[in-house]
N, CA and C of each residue as an Amber inpcrd file, in Angstrom:
protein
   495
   6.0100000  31.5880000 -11.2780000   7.3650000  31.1080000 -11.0940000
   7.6400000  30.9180000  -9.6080000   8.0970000  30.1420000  -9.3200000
   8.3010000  29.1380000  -7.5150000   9.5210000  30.5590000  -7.6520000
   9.2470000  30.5520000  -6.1430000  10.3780000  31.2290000  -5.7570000
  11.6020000  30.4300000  -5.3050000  12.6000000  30.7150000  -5.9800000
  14.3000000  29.7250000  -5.7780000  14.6380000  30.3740000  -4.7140000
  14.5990000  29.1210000  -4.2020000  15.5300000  28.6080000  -3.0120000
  16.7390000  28.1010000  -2.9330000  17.1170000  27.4060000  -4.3250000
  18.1600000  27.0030000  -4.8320000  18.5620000  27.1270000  -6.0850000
  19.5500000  27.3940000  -6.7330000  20.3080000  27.9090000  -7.7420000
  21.2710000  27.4620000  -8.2690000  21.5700000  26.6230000  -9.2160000
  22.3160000  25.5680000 -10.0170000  23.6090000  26.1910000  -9.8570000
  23.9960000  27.4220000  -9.6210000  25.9350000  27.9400000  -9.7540000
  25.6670000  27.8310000  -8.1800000  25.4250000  27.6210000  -6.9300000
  25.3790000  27.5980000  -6.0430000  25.0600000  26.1530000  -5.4030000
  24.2900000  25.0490000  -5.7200000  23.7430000  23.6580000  -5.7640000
  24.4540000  23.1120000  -5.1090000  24.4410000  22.8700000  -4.0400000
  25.2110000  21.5510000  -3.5510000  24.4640000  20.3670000  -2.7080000
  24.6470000  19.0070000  -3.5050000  23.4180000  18.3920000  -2.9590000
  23.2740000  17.9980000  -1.3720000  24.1400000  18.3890000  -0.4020000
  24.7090000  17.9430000   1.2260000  23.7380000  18.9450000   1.4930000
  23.1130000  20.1970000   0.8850000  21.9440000  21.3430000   1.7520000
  20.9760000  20.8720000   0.8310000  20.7500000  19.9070000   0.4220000
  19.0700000  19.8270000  -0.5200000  18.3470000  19.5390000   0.6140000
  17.1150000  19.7750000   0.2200000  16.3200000  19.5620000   1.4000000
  15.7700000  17.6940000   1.1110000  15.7350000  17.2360000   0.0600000
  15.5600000  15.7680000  -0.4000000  16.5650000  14.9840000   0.4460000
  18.2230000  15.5620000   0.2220000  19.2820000  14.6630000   0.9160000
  19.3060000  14.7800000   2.2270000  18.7500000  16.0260000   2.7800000
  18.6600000  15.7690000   4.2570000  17.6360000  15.1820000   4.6970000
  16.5710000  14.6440000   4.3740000  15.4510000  13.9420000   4.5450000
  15.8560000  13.0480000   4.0600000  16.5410000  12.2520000   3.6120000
  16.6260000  11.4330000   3.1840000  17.5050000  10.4990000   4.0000000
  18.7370000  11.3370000   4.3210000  19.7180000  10.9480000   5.2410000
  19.2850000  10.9490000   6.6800000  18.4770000  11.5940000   6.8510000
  17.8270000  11.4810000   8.3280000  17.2060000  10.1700000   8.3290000
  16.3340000   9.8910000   7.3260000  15.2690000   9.0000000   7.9070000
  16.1580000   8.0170000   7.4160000  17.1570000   7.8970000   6.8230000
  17.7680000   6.6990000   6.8780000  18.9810000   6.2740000   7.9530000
  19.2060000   7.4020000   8.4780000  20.1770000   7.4260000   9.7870000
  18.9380000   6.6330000  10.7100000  17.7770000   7.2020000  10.9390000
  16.6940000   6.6280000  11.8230000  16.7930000   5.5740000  12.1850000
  16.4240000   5.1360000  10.3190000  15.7660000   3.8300000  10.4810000
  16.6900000   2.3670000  10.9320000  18.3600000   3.2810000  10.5060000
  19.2340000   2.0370000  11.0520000  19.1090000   1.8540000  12.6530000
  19.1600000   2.9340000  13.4660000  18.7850000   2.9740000  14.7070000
  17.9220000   2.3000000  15.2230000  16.9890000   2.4360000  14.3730000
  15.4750000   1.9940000  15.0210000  15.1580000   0.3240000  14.8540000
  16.1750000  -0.0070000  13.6530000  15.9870000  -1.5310000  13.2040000
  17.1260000  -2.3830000  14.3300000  18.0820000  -1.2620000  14.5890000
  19.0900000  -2.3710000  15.4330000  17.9380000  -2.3840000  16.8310000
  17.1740000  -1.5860000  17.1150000  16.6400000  -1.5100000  18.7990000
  15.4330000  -2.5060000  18.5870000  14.8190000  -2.3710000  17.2880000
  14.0780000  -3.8370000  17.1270000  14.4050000  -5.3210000  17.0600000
  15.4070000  -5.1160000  16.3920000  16.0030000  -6.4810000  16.2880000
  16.3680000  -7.0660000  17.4990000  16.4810000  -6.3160000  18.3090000
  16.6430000  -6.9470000  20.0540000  15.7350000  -7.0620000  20.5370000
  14.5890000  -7.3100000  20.1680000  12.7580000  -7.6470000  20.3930000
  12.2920000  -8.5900000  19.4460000  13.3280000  -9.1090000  18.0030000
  12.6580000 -10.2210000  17.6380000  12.2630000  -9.2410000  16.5290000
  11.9540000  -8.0620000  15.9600000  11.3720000  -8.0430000  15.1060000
  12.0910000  -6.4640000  13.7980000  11.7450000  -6.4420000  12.7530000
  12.4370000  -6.0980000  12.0880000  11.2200000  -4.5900000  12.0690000
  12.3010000  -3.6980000  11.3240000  11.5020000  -2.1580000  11.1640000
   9.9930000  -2.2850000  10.4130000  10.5910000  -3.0420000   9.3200000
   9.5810000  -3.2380000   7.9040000   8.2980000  -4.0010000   8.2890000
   8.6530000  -5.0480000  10.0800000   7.3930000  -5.4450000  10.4040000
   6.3990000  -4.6730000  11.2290000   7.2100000  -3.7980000  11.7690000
   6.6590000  -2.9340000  13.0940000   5.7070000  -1.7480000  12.1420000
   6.3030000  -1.2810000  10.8110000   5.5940000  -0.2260000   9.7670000
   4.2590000  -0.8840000   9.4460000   4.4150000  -2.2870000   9.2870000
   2.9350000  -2.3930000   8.6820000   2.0050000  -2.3970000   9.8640000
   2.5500000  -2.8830000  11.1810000   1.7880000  -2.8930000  12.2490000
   0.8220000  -1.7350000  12.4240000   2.3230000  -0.6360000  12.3430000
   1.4750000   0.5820000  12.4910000   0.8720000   0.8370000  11.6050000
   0.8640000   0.5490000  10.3870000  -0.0500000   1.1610000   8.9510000
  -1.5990000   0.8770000   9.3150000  -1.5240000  -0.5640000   9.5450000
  -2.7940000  -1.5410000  10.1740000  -3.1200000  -0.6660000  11.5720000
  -2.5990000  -0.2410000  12.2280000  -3.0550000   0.0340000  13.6190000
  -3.6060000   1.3970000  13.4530000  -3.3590000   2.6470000  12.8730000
  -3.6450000   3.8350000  13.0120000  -4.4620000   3.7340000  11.5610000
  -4.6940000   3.0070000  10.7910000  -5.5620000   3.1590000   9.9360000
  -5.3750000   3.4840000   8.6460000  -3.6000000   3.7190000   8.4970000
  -3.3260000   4.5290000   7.4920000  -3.4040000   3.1010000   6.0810000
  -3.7200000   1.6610000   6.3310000  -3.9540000   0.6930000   5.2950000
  -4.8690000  -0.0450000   5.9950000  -5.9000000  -0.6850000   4.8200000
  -6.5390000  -1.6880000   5.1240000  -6.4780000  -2.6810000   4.2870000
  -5.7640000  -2.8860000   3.4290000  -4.8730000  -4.0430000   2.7260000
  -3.8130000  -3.8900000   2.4000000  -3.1330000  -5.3030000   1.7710000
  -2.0770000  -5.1170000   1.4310000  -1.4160000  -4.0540000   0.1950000
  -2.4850000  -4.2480000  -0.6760000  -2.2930000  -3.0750000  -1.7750000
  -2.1970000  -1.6800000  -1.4820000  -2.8280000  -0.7460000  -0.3050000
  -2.7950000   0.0400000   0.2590000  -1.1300000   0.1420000   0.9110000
  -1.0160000  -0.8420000   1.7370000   0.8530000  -0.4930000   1.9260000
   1.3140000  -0.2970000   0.9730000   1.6210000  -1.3330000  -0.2090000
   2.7510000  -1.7980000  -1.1650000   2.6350000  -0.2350000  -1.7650000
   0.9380000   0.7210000  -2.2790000   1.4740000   1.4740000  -2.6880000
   2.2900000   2.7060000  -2.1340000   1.4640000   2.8140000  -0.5820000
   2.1800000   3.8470000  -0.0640000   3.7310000   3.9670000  -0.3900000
   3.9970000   3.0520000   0.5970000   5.7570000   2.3330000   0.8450000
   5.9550000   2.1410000  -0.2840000   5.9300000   2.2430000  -1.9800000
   6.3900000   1.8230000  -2.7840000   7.3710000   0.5810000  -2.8090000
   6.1970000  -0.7140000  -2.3080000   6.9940000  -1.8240000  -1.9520000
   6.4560000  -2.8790000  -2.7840000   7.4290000  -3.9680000  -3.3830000
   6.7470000  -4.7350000  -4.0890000   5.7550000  -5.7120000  -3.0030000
   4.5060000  -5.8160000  -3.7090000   3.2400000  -7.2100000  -3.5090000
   3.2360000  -7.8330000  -3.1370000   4.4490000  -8.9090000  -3.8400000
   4.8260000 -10.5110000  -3.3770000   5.9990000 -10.5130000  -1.9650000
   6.7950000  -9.3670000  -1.7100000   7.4910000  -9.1510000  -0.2790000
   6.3710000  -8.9610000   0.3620000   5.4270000  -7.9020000   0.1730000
   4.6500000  -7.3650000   1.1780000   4.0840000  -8.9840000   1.3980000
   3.2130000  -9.2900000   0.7490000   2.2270000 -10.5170000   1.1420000
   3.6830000 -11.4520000   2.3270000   4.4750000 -12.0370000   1.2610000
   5.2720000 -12.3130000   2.2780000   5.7930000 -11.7570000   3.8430000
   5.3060000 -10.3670000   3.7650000   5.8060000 -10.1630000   5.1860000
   4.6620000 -10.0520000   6.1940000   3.4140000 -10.2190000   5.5100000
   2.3000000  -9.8470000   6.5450000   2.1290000 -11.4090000   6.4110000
   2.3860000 -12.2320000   5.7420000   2.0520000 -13.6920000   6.0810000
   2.8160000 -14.1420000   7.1250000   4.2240000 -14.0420000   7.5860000
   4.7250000 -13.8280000   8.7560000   4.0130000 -13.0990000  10.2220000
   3.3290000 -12.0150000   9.4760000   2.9960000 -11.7850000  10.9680000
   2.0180000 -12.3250000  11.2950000   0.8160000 -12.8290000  10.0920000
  -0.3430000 -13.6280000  10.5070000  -0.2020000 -15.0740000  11.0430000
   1.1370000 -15.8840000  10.9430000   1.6340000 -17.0790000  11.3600000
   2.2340000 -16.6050000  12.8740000   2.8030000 -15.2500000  13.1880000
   3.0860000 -14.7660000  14.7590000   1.8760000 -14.5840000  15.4050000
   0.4820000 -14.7860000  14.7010000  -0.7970000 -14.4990000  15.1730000
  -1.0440000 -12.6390000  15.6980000  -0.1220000 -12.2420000  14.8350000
  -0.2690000 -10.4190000  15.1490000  -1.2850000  -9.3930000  14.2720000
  -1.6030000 -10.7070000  13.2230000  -2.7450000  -9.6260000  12.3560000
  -3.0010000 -10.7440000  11.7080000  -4.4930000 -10.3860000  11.1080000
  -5.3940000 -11.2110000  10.0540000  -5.7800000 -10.5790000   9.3740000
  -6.4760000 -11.8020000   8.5110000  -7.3450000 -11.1830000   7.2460000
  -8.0150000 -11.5610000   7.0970000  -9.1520000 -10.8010000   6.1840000
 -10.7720000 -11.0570000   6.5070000 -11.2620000 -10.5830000   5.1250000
 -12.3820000 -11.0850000   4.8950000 -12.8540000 -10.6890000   3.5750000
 -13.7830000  -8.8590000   3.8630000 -13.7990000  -8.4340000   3.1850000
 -14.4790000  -6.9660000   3.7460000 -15.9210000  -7.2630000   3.3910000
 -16.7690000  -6.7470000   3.9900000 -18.1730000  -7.0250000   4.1390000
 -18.9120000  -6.6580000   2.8910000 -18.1820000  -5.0210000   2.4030000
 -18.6310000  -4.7550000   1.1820000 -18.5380000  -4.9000000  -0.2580000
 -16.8930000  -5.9000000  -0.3790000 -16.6400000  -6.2140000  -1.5030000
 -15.7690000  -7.4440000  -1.0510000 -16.7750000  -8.5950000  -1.3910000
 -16.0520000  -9.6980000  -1.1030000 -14.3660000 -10.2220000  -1.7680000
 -14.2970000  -9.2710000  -2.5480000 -12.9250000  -9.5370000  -3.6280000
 -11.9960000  -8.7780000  -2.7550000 -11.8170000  -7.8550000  -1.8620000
 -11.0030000  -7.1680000  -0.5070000 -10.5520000  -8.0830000   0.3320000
  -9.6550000  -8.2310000   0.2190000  -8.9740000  -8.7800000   1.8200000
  -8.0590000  -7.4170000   2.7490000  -9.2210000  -7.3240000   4.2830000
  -9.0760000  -6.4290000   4.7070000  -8.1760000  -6.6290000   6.0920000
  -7.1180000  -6.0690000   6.4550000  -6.0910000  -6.1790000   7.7450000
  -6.3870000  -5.8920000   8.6380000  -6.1430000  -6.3970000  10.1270000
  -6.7330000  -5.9990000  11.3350000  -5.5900000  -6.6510000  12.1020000
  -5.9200000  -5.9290000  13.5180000  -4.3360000  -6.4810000  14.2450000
  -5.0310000  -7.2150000  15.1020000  -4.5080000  -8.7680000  15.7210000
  -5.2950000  -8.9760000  17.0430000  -4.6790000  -9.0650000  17.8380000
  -5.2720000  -8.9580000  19.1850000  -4.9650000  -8.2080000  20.4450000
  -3.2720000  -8.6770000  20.5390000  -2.7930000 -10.0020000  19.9680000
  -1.5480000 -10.2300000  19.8320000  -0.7710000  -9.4500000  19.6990000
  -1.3470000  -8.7380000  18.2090000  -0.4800000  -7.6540000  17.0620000
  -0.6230000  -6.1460000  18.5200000  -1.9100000  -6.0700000  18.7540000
  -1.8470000  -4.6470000  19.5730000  -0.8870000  -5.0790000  20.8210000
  -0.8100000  -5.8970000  21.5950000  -0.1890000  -6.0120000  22.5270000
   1.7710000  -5.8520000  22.4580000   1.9760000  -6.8550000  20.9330000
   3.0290000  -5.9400000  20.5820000   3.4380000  -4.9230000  20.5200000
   2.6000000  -3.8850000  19.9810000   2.9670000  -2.6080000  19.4660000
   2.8940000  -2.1930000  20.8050000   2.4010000  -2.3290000  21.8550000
   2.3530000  -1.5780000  23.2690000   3.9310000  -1.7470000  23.5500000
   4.6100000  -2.9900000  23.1160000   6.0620000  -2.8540000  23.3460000
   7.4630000  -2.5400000  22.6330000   6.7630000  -2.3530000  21.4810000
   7.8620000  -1.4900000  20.4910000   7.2400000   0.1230000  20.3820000
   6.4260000   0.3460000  20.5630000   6.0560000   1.8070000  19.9760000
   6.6280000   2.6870000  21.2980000   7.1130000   2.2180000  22.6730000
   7.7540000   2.9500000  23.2580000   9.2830000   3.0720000  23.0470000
  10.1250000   1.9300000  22.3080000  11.4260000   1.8050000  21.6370000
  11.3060000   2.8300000  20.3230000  10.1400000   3.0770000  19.7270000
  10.6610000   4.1840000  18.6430000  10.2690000   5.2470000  19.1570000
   9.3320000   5.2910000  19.9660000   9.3590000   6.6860000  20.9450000
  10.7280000   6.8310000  21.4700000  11.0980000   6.3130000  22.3190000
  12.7750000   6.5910000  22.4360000  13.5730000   6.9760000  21.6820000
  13.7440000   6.4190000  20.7770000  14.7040000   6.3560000  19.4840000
  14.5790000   7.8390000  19.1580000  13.2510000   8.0190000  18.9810000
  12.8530000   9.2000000  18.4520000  13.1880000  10.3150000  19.3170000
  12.8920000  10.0980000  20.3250000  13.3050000  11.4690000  21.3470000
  14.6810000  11.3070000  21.5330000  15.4100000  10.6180000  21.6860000
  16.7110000  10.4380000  22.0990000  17.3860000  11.2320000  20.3530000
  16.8660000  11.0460000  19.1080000  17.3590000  11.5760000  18.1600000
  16.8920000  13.1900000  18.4350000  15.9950000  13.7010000  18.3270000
  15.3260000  15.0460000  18.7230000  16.4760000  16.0520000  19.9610000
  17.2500000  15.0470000  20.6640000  17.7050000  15.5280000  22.0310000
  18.2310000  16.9020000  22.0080000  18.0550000  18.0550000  22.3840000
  18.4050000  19.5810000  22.3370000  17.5980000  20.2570000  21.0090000
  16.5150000  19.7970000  20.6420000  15.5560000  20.6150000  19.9930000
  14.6040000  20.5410000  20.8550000  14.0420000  22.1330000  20.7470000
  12.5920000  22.6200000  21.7260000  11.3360000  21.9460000  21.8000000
  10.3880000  21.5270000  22.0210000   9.2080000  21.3860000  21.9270000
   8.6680000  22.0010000  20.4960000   8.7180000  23.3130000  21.1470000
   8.2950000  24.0900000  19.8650000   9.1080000  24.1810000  18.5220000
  10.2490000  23.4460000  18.3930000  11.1850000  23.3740000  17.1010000
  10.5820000  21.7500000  16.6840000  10.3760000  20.9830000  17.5080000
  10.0640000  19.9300000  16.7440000   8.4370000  20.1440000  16.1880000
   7.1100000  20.5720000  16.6900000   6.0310000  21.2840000  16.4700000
   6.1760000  21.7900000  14.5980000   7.4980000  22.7340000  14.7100000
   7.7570000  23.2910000  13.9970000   8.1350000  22.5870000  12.8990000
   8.9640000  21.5710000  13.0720000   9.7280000  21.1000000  12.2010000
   8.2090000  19.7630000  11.8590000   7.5850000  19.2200000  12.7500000
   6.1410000  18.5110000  11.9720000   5.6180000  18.6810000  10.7680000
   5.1070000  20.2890000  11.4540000   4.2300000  21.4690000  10.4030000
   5.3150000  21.6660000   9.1630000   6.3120000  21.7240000   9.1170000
   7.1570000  22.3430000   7.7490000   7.0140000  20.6810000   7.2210000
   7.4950000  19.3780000   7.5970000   7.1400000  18.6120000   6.7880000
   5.9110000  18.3840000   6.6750000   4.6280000  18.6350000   7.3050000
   3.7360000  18.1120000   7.0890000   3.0900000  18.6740000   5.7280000
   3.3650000  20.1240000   5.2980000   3.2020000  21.1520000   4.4040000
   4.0770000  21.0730000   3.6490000   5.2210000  20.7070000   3.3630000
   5.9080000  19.9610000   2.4030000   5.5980000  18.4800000   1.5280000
   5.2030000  17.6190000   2.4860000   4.4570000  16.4450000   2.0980000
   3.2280000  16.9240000   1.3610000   2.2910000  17.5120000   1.8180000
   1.1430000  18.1250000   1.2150000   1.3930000  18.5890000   0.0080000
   2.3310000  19.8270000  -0.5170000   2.6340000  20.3280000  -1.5370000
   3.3120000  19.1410000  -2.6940000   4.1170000  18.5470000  -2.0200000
   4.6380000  16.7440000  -3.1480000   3.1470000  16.3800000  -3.5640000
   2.5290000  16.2250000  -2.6510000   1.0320000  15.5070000  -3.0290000
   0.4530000  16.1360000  -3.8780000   0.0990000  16.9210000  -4.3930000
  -0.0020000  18.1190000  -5.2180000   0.7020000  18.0180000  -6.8910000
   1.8460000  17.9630000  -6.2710000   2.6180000  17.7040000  -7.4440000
   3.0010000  16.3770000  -8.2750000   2.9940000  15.4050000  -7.5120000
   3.2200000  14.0800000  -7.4850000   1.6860000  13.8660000  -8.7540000
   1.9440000  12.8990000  -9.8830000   0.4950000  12.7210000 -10.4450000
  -0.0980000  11.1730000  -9.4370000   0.7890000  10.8740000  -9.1560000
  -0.3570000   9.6480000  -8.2800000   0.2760000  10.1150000  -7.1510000
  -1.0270000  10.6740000  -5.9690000  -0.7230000  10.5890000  -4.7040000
  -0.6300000   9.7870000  -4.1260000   0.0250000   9.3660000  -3.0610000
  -0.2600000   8.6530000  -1.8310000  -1.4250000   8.6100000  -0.8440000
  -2.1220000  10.0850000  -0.5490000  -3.3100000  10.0000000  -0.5280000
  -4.5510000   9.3200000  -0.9210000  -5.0640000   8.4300000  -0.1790000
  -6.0480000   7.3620000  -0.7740000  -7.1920000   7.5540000   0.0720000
  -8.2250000   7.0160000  -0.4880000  -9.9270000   7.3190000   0.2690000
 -10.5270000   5.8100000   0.2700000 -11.2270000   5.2270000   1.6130000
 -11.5970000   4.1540000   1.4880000 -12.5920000   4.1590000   2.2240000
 -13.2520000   3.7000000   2.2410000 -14.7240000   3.8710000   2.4990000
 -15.1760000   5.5860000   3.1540000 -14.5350000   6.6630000   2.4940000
 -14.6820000   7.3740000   3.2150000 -13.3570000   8.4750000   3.4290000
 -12.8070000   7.1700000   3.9750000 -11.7530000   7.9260000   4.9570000
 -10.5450000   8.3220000   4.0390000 -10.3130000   9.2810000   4.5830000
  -8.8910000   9.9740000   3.5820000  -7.9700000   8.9470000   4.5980000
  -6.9360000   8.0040000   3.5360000  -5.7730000   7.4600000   4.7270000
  -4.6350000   7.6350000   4.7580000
């Protein structure tokens, strides 16, 4: 039996730990989309950048499932960035039926100029928490995410050639 943390005659959903994660990253993301949008580019394009850039997708099916995003947007939005010349696609070497994402130096040269605007964003939201409280606060979601994964019957966790992404 989980040890309760919360208790239905006591419940109020403003301390769930879901609504405050929830409300955070959506307080964020309005932040973060107005400071993009003054660069030309929208949140939802800068995510796949990074998905593509740190490795965490190497196709489109790989986003759509993470992000629980529909297919035909996604394709639509990375076809935009491949017409900004910020990423391509390529057949993968090992299964010609893969179409695999890559950023070119276009796409990286971008991200050299937004990834310091959500660095901002980000620290400027953080402002009067410690070093060691945000550390802290990583590790508690990162071990929270882990335990969903766990529980969740389809993870987000995916393996591709290898690599856990």
């Amino acid at each position: 039996m989980p040890k309760p943390h919360y208790k239905p005659e006591s419940f109020h959903l403003r301390d769930s730990v879901g609504y405050l994660l929830k409300r955070s990253q959506r307080l964020m993301q309005e932040r973060i989309e107005g400071l993009f949008e003054q660069q030309g580019f929208t949140l939802q394009q800068w995510v796949v950048l990074m998905y593509v850039h740190d490795g965490l997708a190497v196709t489109i099916a790989d986003i759509c499932r993470d992000l629980h995003h529909d297919s035909g947007a996604m394709t639509r939005l990375v076809d935009q960035l491949e017409s900004r010349n910020l990423i391509e696609r390529r057949r993968s070497e090992d299964d010609r039926r893969v179409v695999e994402l890559s950023l070119t130096a276009a796409g990286t040269k971008v991200l050299d100029t937004l990834v310091p605007t959500a660095c901002d964003a980000l620290n400027t939201a953080l402002e009067g928490f410690t070093r060691e409280e945000v550390k802290l606060l990583q590790s508690m979601l990162r071990r929270l995410t882990g335990r969903l994964e766990e529980l969740v019957p389809y993870s987000a966790t995916k393996s591709y050639k290898g690599k856990t992404l």
